[in-house]
MISESE-202743 format. One record per residue: residue in one letter; x, y, z of N, C-alpha, C in turn. Coordinates in steps of 0.2 Angstrom, whole numbers. Example, Ala and Ser with C-alpha at 12.3 -4.5 7.8 and 13.67 -1.06 7.14 Angstrom:
2
NODE  r     nu     nv     nw    cau    cav    caw     cu     cv     cw
NODE  A     66    -28     39     62    -22     39     66    -16     39
NODE  S     64    -11     35     68     -5     36     64      0     39
END
This chain:
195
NODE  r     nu     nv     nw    cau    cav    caw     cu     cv     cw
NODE  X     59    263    178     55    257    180     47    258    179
NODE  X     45    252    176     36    254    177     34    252    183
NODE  X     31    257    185     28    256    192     19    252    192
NODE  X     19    251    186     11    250    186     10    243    191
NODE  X      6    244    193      2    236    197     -3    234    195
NODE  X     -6    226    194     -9    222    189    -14    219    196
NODE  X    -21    220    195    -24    216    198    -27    212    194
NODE  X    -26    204    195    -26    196    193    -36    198    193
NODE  X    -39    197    189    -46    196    187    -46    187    184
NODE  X    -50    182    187    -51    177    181    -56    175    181
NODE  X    -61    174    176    -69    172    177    -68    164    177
NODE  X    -69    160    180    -70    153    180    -78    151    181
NODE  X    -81    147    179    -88    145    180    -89    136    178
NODE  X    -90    132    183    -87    126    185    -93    123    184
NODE  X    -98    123    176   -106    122    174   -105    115    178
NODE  X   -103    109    173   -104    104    176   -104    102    184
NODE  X   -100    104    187    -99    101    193   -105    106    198
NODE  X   -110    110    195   -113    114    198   -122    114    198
NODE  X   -122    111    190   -126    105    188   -129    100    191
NODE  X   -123     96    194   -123     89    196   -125     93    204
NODE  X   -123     98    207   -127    100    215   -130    101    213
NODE  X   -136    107    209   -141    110    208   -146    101    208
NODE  X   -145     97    201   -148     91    200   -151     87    208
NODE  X   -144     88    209   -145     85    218   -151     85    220
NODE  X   -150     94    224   -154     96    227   -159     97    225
NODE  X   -162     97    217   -169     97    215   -172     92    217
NODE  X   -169     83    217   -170     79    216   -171     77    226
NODE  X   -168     81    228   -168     81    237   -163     76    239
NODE  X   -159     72    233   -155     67    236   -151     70    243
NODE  X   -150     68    249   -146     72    254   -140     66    253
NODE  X   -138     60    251   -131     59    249   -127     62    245
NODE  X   -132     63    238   -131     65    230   -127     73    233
NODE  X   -131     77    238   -129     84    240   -123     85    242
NODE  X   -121     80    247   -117     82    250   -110     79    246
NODE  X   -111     75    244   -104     71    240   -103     76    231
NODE  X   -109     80    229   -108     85    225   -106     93    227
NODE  X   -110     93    233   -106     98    237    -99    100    238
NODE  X    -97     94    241    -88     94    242    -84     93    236
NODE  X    -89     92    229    -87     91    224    -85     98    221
NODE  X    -91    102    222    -91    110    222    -86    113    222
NODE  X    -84    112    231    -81    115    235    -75    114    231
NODE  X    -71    108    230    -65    107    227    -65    109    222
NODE  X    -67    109    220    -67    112    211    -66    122    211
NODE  X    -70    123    216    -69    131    218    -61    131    219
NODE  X    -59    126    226    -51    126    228    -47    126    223
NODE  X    -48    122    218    -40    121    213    -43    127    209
NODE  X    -49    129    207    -47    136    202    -44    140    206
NODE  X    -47    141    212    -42    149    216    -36    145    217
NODE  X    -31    140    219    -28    139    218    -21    141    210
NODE  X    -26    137    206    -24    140    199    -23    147    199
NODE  X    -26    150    201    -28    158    200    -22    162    202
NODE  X    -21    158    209    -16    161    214    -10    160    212
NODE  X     -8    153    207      1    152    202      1    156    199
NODE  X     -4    156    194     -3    159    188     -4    165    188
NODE  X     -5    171    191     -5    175    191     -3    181    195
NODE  X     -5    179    204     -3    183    209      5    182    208
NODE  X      9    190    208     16    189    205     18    197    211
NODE  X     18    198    214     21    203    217     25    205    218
NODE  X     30    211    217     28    217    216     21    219    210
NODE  X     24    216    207     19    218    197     13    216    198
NODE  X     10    213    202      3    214    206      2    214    213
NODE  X     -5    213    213     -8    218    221     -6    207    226
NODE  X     -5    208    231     -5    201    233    -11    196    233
NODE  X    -15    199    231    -22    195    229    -26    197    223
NODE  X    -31    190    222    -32    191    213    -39    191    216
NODE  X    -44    192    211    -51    189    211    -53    184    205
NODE  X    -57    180    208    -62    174    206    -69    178    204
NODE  X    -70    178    199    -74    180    195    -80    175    193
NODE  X    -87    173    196    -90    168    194    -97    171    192
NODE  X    -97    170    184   -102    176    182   -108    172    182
NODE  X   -112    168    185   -118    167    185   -122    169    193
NODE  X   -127    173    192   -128    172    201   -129    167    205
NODE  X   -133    162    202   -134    156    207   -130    151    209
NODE  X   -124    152    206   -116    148    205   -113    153    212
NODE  X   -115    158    210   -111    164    214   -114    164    223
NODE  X   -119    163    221   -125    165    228   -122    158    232
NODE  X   -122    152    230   -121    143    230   -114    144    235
NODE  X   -109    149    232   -100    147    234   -101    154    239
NODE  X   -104    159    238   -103    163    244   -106    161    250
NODE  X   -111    157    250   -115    155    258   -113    150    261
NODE  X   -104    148    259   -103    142    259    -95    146    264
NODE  X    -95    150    269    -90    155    273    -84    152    275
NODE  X    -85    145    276    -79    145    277    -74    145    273
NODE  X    -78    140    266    -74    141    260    -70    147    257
NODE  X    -76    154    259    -72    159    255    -67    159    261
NODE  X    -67    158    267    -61    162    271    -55    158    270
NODE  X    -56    152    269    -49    148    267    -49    149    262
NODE  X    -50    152    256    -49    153    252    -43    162    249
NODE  X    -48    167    255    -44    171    256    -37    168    259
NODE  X    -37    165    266    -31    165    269    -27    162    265
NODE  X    -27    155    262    -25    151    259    -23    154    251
NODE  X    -26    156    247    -26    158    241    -24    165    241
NODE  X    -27    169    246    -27    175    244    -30    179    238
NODE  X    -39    173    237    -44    176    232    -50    178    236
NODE  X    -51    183    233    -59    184    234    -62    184    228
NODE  X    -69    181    231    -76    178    226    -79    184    224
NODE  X    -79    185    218    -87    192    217    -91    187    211
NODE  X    -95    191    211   -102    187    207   -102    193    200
NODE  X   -108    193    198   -112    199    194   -114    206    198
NODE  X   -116    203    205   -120    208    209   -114    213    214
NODE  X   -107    208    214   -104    212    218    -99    213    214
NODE  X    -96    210    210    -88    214    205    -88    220    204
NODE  X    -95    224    201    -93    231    201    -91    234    206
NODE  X    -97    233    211    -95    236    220    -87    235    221
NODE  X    -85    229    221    -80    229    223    -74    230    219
NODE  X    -73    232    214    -69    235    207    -69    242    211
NODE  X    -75    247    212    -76    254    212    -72    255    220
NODE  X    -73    250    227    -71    250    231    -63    251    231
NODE  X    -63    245    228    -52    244    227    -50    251    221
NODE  X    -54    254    218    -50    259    213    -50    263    219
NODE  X    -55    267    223    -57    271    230    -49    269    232
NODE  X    -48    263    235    -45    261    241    -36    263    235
NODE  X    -36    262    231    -29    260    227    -27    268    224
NODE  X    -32    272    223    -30    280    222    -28    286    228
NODE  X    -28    282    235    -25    283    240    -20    277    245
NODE  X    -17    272    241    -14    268    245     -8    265    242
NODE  X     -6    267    244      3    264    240      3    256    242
NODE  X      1    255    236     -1    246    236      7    242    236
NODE  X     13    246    231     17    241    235     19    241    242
NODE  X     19    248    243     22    247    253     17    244    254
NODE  X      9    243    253      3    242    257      1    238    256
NODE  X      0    233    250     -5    231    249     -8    226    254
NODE  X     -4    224    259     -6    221    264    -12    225    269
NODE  X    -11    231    268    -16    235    273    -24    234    267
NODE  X    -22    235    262    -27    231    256    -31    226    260
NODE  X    -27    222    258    -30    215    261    -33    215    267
NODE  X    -31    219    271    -35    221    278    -42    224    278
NODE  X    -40    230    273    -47    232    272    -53    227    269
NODE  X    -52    223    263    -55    218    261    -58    211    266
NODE  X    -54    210    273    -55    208    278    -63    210    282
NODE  X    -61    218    281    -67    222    287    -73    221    283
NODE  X    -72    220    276    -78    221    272    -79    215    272
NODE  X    -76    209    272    -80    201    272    -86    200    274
NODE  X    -88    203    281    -94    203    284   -100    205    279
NODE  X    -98    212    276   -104    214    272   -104    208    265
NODE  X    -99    209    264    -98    201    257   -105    195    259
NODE  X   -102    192    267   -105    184    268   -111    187    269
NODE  X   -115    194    272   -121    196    270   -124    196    265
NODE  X   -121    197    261   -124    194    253   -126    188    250
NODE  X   -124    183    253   -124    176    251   -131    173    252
NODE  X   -133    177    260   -139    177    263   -146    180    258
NODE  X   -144    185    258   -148    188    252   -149    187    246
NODE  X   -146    185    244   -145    181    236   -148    175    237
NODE  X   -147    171    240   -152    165    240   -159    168    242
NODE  X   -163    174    246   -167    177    246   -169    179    238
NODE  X   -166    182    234   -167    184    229   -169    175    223
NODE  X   -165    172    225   -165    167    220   -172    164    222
NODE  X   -174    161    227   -179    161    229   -187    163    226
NODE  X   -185    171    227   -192    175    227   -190    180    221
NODE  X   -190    177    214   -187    182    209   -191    188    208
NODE  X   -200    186    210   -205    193    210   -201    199    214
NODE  X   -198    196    216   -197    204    222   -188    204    223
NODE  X   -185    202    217   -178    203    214   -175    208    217
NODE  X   -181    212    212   -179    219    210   -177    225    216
NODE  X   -181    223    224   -182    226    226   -175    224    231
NODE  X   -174    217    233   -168    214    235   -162    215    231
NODE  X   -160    215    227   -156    217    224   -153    227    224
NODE  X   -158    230    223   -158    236    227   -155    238    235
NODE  X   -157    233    239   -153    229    245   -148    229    244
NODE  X   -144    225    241   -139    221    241   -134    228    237
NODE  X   -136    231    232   -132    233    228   -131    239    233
NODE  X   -136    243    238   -138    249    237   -133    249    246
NODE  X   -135    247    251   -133    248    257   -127    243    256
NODE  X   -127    239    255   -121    234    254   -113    240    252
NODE  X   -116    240    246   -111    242    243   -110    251    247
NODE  X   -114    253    249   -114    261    254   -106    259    259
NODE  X   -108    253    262   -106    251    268    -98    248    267
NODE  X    -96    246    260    -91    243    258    -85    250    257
NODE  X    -92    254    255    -85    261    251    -85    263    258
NODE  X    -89    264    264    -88    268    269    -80    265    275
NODE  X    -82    258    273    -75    256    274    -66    258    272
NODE  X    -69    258    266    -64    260    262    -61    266    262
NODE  X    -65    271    262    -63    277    265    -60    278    270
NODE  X    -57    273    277    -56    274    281    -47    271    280
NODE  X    -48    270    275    -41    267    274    -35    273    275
NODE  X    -29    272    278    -27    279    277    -23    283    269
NODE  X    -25    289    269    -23    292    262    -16    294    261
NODE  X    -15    295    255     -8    296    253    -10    303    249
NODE  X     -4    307    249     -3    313    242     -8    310    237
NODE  X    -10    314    232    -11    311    227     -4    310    222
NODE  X      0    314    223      4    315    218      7    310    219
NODE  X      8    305    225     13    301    227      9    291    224
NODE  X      2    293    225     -3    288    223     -2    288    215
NODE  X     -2    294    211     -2    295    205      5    288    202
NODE  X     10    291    205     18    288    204     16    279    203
NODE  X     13    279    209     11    271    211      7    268    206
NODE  X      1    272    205     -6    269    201     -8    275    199
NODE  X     -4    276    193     -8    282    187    -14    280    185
NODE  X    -19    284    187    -26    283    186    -29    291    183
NODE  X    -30    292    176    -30    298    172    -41    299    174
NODE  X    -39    304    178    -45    307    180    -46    312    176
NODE  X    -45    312    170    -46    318    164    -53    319    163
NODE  X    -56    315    156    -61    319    154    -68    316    157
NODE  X    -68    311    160    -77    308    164    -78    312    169
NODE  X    -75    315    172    -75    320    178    -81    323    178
END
């Protein structure tokens, strides 16, 4: 049997409906904001939604997928909005990355998944990706920061990639380990020749 397990990636990017809040808030409408706002917000839910039918399939994947929204200020908009991501995890069982955190959190989950029998665990998964949320809705903060003051990007973003993501692996570390050899069976990951 193939043991392999599939983690659900989908980039959605919801221009129009993201256009018409940006429009909003340039223009200061606070009606315009808020009735495009919730328009946002749902347009977020039926993608994760989507995301969560068509793809989370377990055993043959991890019990959660990611929403991938590749622009930062689309990205920075949906993360400072916490309650959405947390219904989103509970409810969906997706989490949000941007530009500035997919990577982070791609090198996290291979970290956590080269030590964690994801089908016995994957739930303990999800647990870990829980402890980290904190550092996540910290970003949200930041990233408007950065959108903000794009002279001093460079140095925010530095921020955001550098202790952020320190903080996320150091979590995941504490995950408990498995053999390798037992890890291997579950999620072959060929550490050959980048080493």
């Amino acid at each position: 049997a193939n043991s392999t397990v599939y983690l659900p990636i989908d980039a959605k990017f919801p221009k129009d409906v993201y256009e018409q809040y940006y429009d909003a808030f340039e223009a200061g409408d606070a009606v315009l904001i808020e009735s495009s706002g919730r328009q946002l917000e749902n347009t977020i839910k039926k993608m994760a939604k989507d995301i969560h039918d068509k793809y989370v399939d377990p055993p043959f994947t991890t019990d959660f997928a990611i929403l991938f929204l590749p622009f930062e200020s689309i990205y920075a908009e949906v993360i400072r909005r916490t309650a959405l991501v947390e219904m989103l995890q509970k409810e969906y069982k997706i989490v949000i990355t941007g530009p500035t955190t997919l990577g982070a959190i791609l090198n996290s989950l291979q970290m956590g998944f080269r030590t964690l029998a994801i089908q016995k665990r994957t739930g303990e998964v999800w647990t870990v990706l829980g402890a980290v949320k904190t550092e996540f809705s910290k970003f949200g903060g930041l990233l408007e920061k950065v959108q903000k003051n794009l002279q001093s990007a460079g140095d925010q973003l530095e921020e955001v990639m550098g202790k952020r993501t320190r903080a996320i692996e150091r979590k995941l570390r504490q995950v408990e380990q498995l053999p390798h050899e037992e890890s291997q069976k579950i999620l072959p990951i060929d550490d050959g020749e980048d080493e």
